[in-house]
VOBAMAR-826198 format. One record per atom (N, C-alpha, C, CB): atom name; x, y, z negated. Coordinates in steps of 0.1 Angstrom, whole numbers. Glycine has a CB too. Example, Ala and Ser with C-alpha at 12.3 -4.5 7.8 and 13.67 -1.06 7.14 Angstrom:
// residues 2
<rec><a>N</a><c1>132</c1><c2>-57</c2><c3>-78</c3></rec>
<rec><a>CA</a><c1>123</c1><c2>-45</c2><c3>-78</c3></rec>
<rec><a>C</a><c1>132</c1><c2>-33</c2><c3>-78</c3></rec>
<rec><a>CB</a><c1>113</c1><c2>-45</c2><c3>-90</c3></rec>
<rec><a>N</a><c1>128</c1><c2>-22</c2><c3>-71</c3></rec>
<rec><a>CA</a><c1>137</c1><c2>-11</c2><c3>-71</c3></rec>
<rec><a>C</a><c1>129</c1><c2>0</c2><c3>-79</c3></rec>
<rec><a>CB</a><c1>141</c1><c2>-6</c2><c3>-57</c3></rec>
This chain:
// residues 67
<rec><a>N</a><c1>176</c1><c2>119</c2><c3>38</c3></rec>
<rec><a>CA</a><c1>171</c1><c2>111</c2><c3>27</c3></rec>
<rec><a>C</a><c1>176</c1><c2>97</c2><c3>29</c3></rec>
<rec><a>CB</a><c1>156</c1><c2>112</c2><c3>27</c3></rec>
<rec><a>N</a><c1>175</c1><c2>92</c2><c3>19</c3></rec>
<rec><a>CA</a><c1>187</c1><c2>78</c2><c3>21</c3></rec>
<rec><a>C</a><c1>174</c1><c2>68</c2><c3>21</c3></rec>
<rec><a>CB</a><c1>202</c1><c2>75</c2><c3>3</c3></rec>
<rec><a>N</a><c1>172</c1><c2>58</c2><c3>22</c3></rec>
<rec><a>CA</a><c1>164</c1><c2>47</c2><c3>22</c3></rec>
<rec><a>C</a><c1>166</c1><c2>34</c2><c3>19</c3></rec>
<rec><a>CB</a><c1>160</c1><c2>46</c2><c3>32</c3></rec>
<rec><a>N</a><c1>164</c1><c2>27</c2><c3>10</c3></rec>
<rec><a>CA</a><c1>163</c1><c2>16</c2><c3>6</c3></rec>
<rec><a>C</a><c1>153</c1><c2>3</c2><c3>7</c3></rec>
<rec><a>CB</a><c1>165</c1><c2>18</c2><c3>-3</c3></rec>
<rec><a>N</a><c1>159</c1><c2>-7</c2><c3>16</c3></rec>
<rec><a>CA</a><c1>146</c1><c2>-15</c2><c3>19</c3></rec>
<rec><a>C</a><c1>147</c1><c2>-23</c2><c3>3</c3></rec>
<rec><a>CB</a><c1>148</c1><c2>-27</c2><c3>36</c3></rec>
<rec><a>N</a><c1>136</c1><c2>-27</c2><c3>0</c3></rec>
<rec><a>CA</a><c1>132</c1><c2>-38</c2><c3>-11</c3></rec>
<rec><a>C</a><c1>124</c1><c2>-51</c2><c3>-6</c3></rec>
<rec><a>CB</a><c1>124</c1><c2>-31</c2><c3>-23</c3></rec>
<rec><a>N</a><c1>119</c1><c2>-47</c2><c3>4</c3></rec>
<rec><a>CA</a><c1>105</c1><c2>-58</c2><c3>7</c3></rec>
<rec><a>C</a><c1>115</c1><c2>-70</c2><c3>5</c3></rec>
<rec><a>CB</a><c1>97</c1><c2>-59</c2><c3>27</c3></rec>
<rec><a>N</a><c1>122</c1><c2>-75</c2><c3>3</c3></rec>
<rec><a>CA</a><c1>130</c1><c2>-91</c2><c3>1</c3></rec>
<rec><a>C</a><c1>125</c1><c2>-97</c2><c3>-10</c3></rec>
<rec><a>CB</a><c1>146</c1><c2>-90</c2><c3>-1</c3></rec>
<rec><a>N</a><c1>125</c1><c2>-83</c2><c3>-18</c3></rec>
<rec><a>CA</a><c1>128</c1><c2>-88</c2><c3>-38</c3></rec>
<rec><a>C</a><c1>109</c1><c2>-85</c2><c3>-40</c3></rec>
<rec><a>CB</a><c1>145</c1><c2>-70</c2><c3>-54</c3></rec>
<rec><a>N</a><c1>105</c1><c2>-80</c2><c3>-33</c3></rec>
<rec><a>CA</a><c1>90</c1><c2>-81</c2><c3>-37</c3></rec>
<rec><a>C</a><c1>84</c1><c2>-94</c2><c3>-45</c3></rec>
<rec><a>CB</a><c1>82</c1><c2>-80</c2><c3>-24</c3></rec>
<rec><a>N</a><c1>84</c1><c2>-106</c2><c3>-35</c3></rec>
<rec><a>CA</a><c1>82</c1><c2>-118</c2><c3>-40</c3></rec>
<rec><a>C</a><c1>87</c1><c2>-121</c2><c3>-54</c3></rec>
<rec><a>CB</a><c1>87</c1><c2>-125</c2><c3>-31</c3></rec>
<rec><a>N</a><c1>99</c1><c2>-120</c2><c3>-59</c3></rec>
<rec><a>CA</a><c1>105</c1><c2>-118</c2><c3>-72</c3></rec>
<rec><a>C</a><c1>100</c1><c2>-112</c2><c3>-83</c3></rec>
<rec><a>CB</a><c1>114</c1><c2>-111</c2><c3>-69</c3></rec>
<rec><a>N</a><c1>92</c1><c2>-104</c2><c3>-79</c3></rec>
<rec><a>CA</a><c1>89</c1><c2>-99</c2><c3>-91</c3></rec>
<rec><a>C</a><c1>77</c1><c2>-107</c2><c3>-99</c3></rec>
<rec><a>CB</a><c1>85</c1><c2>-85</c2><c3>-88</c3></rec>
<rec><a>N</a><c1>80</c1><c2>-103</c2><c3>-114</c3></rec>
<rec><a>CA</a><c1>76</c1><c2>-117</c2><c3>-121</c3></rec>
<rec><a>C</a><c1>71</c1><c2>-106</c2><c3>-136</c3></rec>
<rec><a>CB</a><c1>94</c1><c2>-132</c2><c3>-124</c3></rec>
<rec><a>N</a><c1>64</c1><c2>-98</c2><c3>-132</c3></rec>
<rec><a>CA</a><c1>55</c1><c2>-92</c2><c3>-142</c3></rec>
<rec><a>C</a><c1>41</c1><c2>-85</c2><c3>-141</c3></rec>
<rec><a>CB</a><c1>62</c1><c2>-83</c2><c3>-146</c3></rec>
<rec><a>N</a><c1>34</c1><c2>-80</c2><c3>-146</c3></rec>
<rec><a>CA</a><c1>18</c1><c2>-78</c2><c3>-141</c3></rec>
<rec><a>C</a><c1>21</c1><c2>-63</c2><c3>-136</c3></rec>
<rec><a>CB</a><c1>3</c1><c2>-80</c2><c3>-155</c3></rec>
<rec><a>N</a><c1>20</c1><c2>-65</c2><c3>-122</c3></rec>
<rec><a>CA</a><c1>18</c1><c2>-53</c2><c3>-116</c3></rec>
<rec><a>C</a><c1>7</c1><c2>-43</c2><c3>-111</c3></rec>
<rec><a>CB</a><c1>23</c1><c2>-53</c2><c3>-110</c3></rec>
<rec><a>N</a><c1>7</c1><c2>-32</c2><c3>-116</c3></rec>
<rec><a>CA</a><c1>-4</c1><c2>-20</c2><c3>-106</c3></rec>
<rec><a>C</a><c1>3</c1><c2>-14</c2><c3>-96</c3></rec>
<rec><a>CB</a><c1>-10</c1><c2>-7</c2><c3>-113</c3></rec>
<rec><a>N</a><c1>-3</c1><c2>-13</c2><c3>-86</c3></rec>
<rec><a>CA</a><c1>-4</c1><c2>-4</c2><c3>-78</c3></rec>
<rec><a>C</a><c1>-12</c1><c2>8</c2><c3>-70</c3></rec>
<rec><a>CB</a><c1>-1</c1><c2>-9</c2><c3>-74</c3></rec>
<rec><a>N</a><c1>-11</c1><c2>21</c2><c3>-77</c3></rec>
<rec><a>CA</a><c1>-17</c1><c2>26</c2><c3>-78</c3></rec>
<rec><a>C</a><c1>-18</c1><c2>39</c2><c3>-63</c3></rec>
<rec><a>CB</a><c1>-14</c1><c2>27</c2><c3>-90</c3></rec>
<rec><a>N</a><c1>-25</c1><c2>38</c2><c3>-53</c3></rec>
<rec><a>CA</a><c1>-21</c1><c2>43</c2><c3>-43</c3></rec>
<rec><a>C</a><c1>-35</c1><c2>56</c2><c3>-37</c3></rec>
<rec><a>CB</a><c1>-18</c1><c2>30</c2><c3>-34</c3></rec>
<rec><a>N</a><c1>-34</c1><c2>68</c2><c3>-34</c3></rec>
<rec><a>CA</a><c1>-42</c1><c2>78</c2><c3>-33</c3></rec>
<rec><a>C</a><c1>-49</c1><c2>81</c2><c3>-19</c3></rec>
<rec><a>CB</a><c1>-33</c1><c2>89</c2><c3>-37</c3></rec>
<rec><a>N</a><c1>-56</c1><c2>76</c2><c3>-15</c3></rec>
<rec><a>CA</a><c1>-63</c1><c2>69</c2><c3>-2</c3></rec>
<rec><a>C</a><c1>-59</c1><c2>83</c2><c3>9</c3></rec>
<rec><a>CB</a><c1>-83</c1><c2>66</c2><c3>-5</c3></rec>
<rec><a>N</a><c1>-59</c1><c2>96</c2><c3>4</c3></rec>
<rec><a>CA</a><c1>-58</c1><c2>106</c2><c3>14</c3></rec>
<rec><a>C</a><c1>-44</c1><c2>108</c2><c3>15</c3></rec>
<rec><a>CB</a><c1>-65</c1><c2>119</c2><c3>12</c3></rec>
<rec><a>N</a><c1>-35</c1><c2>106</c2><c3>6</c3></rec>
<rec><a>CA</a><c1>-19</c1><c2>108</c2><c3>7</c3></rec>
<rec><a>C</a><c1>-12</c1><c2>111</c2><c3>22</c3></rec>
<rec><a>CB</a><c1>-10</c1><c2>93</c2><c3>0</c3></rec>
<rec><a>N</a><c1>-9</c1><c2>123</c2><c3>20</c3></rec>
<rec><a>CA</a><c1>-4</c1><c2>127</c2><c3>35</c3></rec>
<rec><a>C</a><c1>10</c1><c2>125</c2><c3>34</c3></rec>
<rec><a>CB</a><c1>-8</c1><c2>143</c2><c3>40</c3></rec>
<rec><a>N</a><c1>17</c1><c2>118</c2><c3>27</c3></rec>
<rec><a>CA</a><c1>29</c1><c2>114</c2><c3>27</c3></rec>
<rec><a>C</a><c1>35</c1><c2>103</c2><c3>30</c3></rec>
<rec><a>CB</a><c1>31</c1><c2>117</c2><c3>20</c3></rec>
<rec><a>N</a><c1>32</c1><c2>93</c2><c3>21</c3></rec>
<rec><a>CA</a><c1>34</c1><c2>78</c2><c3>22</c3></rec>
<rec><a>C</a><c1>18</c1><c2>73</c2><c3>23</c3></rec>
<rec><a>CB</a><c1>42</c1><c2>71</c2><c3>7</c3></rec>
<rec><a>N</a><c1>18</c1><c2>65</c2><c3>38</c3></rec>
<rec><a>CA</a><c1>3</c1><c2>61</c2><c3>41</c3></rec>
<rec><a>C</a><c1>4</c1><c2>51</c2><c3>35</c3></rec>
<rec><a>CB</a><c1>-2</c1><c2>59</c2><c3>55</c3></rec>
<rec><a>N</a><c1>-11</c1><c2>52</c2><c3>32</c3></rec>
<rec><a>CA</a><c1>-19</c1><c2>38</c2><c3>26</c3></rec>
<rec><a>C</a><c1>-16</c1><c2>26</c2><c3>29</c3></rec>
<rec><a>CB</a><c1>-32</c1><c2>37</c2><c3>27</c3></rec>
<rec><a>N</a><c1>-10</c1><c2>21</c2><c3>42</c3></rec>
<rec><a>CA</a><c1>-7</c1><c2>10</c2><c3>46</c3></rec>
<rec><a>C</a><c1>4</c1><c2>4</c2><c3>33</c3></rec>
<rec><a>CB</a><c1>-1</c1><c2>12</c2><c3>62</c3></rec>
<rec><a>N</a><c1>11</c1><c2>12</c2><c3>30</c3></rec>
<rec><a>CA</a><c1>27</c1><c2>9</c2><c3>20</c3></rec>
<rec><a>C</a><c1>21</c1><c2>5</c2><c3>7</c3></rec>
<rec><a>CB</a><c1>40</c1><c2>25</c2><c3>18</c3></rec>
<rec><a>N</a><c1>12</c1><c2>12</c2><c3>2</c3></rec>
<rec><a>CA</a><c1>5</c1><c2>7</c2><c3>-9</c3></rec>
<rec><a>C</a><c1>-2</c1><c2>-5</c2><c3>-11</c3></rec>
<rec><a>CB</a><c1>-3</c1><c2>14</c2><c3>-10</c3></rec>
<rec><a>N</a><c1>-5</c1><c2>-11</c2><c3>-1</c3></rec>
<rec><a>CA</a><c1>-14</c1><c2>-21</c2><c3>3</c3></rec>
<rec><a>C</a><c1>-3</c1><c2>-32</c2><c3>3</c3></rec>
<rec><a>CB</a><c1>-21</c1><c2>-17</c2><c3>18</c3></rec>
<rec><a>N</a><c1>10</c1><c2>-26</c2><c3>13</c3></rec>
<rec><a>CA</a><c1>19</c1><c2>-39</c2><c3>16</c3></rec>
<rec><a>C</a><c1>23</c1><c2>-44</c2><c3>3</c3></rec>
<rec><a>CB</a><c1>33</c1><c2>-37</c2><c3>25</c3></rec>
<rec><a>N</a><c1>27</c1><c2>-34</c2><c3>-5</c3></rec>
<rec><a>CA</a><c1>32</c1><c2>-35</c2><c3>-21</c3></rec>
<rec><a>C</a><c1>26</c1><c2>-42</c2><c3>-29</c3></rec>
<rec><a>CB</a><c1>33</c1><c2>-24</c2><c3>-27</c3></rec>
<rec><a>N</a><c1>8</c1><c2>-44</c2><c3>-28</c3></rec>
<rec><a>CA</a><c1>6</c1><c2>-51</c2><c3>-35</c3></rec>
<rec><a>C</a><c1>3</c1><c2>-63</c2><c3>-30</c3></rec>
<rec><a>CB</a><c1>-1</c1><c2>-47</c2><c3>-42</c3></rec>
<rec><a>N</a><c1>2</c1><c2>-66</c2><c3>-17</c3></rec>
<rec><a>CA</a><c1>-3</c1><c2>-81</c2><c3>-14</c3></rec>
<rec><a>C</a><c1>13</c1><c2>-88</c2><c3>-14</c3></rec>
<rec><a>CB</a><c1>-14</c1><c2>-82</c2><c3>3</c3></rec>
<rec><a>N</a><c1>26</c1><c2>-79</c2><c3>-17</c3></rec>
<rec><a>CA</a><c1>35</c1><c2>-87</c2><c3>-14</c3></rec>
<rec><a>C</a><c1>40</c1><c2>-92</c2><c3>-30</c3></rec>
<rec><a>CB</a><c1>44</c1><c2>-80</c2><c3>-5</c3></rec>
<rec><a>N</a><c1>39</c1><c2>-88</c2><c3>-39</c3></rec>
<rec><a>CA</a><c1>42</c1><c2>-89</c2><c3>-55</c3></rec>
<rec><a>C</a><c1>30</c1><c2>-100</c2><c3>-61</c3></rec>
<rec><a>CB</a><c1>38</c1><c2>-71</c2><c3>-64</c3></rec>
<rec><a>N</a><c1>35</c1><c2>-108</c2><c3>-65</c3></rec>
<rec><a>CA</a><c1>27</c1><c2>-120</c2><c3>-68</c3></rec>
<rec><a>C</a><c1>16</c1><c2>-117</c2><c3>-78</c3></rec>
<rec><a>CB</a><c1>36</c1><c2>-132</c2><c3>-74</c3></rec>
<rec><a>N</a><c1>1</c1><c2>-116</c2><c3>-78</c3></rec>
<rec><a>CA</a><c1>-3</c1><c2>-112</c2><c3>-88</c3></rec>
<rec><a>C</a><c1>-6</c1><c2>-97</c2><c3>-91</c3></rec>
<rec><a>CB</a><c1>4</c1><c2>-117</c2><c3>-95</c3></rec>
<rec><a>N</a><c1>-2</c1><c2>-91</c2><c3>-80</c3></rec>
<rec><a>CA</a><c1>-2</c1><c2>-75</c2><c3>-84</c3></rec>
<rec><a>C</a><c1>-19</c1><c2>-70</c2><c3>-79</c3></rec>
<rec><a>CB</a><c1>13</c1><c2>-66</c2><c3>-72</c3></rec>
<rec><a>N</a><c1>-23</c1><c2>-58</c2><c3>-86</c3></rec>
<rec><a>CA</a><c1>-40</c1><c2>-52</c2><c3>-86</c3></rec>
<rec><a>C</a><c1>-34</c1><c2>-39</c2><c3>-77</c3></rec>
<rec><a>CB</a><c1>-50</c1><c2>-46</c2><c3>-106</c3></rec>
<rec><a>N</a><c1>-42</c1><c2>-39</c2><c3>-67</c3></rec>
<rec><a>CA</a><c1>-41</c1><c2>-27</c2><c3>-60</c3></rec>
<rec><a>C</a><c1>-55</c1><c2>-16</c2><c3>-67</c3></rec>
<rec><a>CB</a><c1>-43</c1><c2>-31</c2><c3>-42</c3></rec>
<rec><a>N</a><c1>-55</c1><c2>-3</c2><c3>-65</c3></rec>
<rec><a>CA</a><c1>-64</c1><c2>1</c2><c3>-67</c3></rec>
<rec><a>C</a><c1>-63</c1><c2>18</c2><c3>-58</c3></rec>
<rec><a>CB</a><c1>-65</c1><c2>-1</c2><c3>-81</c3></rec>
<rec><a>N</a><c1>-69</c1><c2>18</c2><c3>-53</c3></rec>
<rec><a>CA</a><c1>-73</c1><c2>31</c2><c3>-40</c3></rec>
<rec><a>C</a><c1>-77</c1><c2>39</c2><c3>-45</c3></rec>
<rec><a>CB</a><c1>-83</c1><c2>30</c2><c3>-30</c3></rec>
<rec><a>N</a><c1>-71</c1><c2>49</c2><c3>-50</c3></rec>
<rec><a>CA</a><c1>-73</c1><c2>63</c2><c3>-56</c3></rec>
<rec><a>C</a><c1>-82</c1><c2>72</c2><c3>-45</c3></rec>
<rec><a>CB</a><c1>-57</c1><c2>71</c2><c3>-59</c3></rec>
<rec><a>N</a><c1>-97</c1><c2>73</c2><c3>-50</c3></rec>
<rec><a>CA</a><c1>-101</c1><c2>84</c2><c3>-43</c3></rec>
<rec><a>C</a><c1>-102</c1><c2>99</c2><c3>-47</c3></rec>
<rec><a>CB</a><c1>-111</c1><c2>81</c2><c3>-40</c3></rec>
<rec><a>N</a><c1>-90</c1><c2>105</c2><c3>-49</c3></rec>
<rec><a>CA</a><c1>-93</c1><c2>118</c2><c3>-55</c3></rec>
<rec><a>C</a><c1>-78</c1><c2>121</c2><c3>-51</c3></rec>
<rec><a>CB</a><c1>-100</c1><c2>119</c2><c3>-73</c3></rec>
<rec><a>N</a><c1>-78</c1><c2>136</c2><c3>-53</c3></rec>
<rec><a>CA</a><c1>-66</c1><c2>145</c2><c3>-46</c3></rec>
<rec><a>C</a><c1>-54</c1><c2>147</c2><c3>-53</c3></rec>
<rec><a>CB</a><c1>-70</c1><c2>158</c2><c3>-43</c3></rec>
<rec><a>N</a><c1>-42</c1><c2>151</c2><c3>-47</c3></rec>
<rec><a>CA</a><c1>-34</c1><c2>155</c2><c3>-56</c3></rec>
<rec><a>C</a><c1>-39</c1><c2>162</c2><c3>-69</c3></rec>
<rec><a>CB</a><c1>-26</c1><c2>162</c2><c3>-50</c3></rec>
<rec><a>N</a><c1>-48</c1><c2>175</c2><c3>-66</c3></rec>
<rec><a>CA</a><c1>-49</c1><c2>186</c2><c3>-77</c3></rec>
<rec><a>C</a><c1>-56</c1><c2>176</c2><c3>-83</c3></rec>
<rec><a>CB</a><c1>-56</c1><c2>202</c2><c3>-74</c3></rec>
<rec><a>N</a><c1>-68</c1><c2>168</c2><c3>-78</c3></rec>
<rec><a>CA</a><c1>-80</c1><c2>165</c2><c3>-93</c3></rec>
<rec><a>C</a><c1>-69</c1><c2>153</c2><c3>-99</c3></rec>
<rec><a>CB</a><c1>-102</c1><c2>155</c2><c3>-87</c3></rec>
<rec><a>N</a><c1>-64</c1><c2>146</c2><c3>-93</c3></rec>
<rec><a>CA</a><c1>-53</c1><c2>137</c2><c3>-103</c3></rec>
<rec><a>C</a><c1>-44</c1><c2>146</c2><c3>-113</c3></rec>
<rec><a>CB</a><c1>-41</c1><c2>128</c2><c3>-92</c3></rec>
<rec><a>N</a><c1>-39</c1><c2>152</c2><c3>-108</c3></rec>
<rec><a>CA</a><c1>-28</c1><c2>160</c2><c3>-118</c3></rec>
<rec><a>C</a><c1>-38</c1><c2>169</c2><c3>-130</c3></rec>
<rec><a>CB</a><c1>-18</c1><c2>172</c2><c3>-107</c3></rec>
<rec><a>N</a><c1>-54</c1><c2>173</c2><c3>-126</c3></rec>
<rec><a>CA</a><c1>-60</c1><c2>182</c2><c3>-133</c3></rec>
<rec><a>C</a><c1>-68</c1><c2>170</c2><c3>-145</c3></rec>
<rec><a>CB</a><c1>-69</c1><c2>193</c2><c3>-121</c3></rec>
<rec><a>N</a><c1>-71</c1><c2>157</c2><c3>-139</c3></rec>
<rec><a>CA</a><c1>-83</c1><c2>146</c2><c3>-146</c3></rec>
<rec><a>C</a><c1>-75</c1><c2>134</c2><c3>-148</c3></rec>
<rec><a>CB</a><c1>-99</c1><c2>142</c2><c3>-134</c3></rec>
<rec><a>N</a><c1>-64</c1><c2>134</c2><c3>-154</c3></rec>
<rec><a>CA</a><c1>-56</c1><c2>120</c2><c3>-156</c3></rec>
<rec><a>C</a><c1>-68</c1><c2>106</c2><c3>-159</c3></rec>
<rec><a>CB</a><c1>-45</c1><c2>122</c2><c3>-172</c3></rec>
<rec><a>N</a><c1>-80</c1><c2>115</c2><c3>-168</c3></rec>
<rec><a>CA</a><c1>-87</c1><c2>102</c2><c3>-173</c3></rec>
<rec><a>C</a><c1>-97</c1><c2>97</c2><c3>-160</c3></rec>
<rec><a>CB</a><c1>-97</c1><c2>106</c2><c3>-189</c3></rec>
<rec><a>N</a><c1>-94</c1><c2>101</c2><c3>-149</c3></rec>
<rec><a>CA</a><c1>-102</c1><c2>95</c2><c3>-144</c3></rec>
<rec><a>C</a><c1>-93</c1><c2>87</c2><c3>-133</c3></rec>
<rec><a>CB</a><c1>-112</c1><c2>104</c2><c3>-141</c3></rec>
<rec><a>N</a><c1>-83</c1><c2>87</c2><c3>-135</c3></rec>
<rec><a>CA</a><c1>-72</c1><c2>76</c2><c3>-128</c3></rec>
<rec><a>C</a><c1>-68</c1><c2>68</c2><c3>-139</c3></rec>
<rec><a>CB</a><c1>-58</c1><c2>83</c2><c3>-121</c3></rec>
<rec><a>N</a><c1>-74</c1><c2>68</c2><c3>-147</c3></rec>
<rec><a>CA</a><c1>-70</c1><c2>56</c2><c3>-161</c3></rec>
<rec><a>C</a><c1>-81</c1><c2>50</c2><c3>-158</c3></rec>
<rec><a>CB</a><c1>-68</c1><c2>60</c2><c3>-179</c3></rec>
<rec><a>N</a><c1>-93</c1><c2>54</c2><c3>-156</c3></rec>
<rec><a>CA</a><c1>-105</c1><c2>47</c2><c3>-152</c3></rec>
<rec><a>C</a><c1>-105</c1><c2>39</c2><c3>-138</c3></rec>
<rec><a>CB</a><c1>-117</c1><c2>57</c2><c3>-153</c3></rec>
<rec><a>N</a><c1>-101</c1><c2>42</c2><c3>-131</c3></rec>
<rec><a>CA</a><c1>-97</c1><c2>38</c2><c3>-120</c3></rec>
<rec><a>C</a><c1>-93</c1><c2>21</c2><c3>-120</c3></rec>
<rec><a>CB</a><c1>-87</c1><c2>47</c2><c3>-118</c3></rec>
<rec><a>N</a><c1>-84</c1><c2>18</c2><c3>-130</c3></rec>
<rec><a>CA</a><c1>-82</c1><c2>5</c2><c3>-132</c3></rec>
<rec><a>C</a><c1>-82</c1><c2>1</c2><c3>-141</c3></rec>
<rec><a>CB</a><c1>-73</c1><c2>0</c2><c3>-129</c3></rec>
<rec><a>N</a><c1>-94</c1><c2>4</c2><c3>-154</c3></rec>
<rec><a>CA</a><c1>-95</c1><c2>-3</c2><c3>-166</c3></rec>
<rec><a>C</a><c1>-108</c1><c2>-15</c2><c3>-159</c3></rec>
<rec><a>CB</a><c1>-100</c1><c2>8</c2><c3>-182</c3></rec>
């Protein structure tokens, strides 16, 4: 798998961002979610507590999440 750092251009960014990160994610840890938003000027983190399946099964309740 190839990798691409960005953390440089983070600061750069210059539009309203979410970041939307799944607190149990056994893949990409929560730490990266976290960095992503405190590094984007202005960006809303928000900590998804619910699972792959109930996300993919309950979209409206990851819309609720950050209204």
């Amino acid at each position: 798998m190839t990798e691409i750092d960005v953390r440089h251009v983070l600061p750069a960014i210059r539009v309203p961002t979410l970041v939307m990160h799944r607190a149990e994610d056994m893949v990409v840890p929560v730490d990266h979610g976290r960095f992503l938003a405190a590094h984007v000027p202005g960006a809303k983190y928000v900590e998804l507590r619910i699972s792959d399946r109930e996300a993919s099964l309950q979209p409206e309740f990851v819309v609720r999440q950050w209204e």
